[in-house]
MARPA-80236 format. One record per atom (N, C-alpha, C): x, y, z; residue number from 1; residue in one letter. Coordinates in pm, 1 decimal. Each point is the difference from the previous one (the first is absolute). Layout:
N
{atom {X Y Z} NUM "A"}
...
// end
This chain:
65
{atom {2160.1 -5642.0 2513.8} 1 "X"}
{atom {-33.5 77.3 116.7} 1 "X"}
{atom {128.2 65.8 50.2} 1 "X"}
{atom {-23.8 94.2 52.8} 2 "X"}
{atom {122.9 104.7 53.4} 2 "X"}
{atom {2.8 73.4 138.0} 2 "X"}
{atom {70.1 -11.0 55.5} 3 "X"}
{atom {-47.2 61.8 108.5} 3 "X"}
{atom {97.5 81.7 87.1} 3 "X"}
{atom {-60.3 139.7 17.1} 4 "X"}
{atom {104.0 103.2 45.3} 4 "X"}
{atom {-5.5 49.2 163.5} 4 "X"}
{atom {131.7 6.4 66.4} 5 "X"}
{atom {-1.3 42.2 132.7} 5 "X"}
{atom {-28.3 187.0 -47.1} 5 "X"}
{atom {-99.1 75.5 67.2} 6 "X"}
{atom {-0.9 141.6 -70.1} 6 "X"}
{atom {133.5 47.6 115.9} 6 "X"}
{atom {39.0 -90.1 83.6} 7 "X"}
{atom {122.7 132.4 103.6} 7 "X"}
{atom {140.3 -45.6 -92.8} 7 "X"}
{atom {7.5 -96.2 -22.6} 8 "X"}
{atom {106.1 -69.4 -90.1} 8 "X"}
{atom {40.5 -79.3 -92.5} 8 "X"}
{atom {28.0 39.0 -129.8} 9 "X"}
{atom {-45.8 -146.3 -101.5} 9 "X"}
{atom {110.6 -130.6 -0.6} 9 "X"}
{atom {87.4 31.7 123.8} 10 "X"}
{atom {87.1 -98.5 -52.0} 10 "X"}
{atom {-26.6 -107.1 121.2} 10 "X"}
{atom {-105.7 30.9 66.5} 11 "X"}
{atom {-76.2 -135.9 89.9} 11 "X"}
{atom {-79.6 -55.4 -71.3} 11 "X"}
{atom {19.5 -95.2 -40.9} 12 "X"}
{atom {-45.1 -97.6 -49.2} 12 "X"}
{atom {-125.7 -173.7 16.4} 12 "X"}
{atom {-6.2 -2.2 160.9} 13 "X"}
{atom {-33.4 -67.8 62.5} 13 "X"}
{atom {-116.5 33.5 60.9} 13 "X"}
{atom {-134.0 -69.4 -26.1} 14 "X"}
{atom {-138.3 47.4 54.6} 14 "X"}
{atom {-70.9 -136.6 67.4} 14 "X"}
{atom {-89.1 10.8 106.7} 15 "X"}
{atom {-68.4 -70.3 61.8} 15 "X"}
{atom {-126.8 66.1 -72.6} 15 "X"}
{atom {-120.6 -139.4 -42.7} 16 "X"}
{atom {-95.5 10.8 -47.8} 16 "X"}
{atom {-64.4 -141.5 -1.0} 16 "X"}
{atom {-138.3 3.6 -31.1} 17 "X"}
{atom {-74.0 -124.1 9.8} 17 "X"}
{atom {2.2 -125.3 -109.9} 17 "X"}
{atom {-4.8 -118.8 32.2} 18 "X"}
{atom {-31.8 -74.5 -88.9} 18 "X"}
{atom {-57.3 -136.8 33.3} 18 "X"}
{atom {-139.3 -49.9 -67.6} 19 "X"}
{atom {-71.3 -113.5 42.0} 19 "X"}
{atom {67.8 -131.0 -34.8} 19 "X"}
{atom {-30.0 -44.8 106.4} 20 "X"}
{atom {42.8 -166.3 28.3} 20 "X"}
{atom {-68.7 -100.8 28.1} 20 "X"}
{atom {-22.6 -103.3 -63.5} 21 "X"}
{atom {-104.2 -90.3 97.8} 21 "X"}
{atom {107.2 -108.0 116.3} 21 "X"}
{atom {-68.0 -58.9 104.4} 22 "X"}
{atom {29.0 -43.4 86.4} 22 "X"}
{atom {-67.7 -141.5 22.1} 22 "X"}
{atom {15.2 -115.2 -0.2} 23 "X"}
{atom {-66.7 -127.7 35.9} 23 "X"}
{atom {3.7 -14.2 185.3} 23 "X"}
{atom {-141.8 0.1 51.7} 24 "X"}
{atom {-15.5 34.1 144.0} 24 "X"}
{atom {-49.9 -140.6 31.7} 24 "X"}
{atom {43.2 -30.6 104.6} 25 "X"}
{atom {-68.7 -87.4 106.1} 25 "X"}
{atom {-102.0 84.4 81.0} 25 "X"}
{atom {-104.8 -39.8 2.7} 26 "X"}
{atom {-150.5 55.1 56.4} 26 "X"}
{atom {-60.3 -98.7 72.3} 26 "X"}
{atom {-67.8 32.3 119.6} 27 "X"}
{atom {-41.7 -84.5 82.9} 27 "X"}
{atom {-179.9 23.1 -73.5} 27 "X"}
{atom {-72.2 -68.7 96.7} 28 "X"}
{atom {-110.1 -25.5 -85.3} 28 "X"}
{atom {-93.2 96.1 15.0} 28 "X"}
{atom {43.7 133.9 49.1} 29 "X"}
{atom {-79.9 144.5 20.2} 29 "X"}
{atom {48.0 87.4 -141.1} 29 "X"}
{atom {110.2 -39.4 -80.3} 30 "X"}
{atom {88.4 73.5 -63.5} 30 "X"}
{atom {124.8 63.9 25.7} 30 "X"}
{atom {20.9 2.9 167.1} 31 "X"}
{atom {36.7 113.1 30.8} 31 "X"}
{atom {149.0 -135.0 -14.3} 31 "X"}
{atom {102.3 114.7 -14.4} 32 "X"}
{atom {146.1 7.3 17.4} 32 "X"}
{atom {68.9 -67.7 77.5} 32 "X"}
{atom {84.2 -123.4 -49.3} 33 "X"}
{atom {99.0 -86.1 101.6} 33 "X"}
{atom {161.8 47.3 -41.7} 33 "X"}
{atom {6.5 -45.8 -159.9} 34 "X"}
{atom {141.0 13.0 -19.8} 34 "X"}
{atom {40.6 25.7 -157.1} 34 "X"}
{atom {69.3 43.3 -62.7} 35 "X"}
{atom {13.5 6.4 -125.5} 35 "X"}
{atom {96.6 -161.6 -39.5} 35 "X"}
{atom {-61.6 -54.1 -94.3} 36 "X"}
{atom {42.0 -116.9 -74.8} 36 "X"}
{atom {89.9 35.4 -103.8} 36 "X"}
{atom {-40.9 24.5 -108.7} 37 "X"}
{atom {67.0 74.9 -110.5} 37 "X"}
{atom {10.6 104.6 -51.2} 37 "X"}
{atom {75.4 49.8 -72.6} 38 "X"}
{atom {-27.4 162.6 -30.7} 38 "X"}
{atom {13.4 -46.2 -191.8} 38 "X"}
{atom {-94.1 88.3 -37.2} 39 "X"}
{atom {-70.2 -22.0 -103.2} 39 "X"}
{atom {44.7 81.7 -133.8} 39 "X"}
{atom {-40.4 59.0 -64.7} 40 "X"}
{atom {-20.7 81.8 -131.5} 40 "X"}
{atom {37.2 145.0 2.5} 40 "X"}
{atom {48.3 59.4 -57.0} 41 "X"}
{atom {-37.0 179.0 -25.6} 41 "X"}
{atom {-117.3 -17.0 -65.6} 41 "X"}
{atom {-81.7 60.1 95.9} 42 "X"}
{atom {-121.5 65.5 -84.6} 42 "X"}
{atom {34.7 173.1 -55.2} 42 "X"}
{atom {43.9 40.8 34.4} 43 "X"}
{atom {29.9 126.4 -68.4} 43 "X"}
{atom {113.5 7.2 61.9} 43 "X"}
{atom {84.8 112.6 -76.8} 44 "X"}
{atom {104.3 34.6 -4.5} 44 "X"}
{atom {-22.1 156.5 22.8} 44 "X"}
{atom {111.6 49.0 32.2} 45 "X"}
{atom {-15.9 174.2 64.9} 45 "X"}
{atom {-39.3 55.9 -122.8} 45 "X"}
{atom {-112.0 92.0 25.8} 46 "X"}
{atom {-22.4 97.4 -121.5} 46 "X"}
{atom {13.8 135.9 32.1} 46 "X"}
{atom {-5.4 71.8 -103.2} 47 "X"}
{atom {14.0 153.5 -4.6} 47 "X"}
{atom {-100.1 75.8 98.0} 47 "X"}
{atom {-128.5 -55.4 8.5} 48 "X"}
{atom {-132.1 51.7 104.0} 48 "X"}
{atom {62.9 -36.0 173.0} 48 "X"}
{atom {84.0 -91.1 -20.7} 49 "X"}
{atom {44.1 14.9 140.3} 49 "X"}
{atom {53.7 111.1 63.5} 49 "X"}
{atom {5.3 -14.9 163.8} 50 "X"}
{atom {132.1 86.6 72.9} 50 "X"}
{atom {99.9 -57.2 -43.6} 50 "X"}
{atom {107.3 105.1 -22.1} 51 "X"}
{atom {162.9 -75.3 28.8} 51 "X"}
{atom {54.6 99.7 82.5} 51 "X"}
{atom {62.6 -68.0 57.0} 52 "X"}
{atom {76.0 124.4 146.3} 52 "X"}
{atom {151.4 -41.7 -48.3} 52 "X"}
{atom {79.5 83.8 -1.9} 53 "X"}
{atom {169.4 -9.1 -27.9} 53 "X"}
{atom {13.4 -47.0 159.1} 53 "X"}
{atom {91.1 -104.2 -19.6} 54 "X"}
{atom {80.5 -73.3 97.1} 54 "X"}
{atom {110.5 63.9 95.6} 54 "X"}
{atom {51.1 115.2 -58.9} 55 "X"}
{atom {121.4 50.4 20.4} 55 "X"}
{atom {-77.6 133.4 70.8} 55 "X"}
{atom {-98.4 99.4 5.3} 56 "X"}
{atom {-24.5 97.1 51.8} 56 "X"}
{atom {-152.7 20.0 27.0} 56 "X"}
{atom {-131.1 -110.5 -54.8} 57 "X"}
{atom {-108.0 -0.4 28.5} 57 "X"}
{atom {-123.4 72.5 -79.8} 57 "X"}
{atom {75.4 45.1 -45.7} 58 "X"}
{atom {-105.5 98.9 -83.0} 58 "X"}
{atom {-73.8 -99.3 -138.1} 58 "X"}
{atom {-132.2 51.1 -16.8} 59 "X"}
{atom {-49.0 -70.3 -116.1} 59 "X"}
{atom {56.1 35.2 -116.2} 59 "X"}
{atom {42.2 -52.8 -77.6} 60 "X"}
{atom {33.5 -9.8 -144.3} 60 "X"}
{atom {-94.7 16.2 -81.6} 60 "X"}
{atom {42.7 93.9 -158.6} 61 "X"}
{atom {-72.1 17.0 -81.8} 61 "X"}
{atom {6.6 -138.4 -78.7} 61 "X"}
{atom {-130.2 -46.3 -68.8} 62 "X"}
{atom {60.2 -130.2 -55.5} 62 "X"}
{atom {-85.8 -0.8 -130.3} 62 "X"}
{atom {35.6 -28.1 -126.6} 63 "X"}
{atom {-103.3 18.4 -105.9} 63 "X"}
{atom {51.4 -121.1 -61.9} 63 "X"}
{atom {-108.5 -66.2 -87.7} 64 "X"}
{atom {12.5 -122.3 -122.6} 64 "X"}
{atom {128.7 9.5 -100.4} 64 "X"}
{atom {62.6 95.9 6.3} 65 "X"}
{atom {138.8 5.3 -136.9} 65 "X"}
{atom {50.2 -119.0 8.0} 65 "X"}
// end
């Protein structure tokens, strides 16, 4: 995977998504007390994501190479 700032290629640094699981303490509705453990990558950043360059904001071109 590759991924290009289009204002500058020598930024290098992108904010983008990636899944995690989380081990929760839940009261007996489900709802939300506290995080226990933090868990797994379920996925890792892919090419279908946003990536925004760190350094000036703009989305990045990003392809599988």
């Amino acid at each position: 995977m590759n991924a290009v700032c289009p204002n500058d290629v020598d930024h290098k640094r992108f904010v983008t998504v990636a899944h995690i699981t989380q081990d929760w303490e839940v009261d007996e509705n489900g709802d939300f007390i506290r995080v226990v453990a933090d868990g797994e990558v379920v996925a890792k950043p892919d090419a279908g994501n946003t990536w925004t360059c760190v350094a000036c904001g703009e989305e990045a071109e990003v392809s599988n190479e």
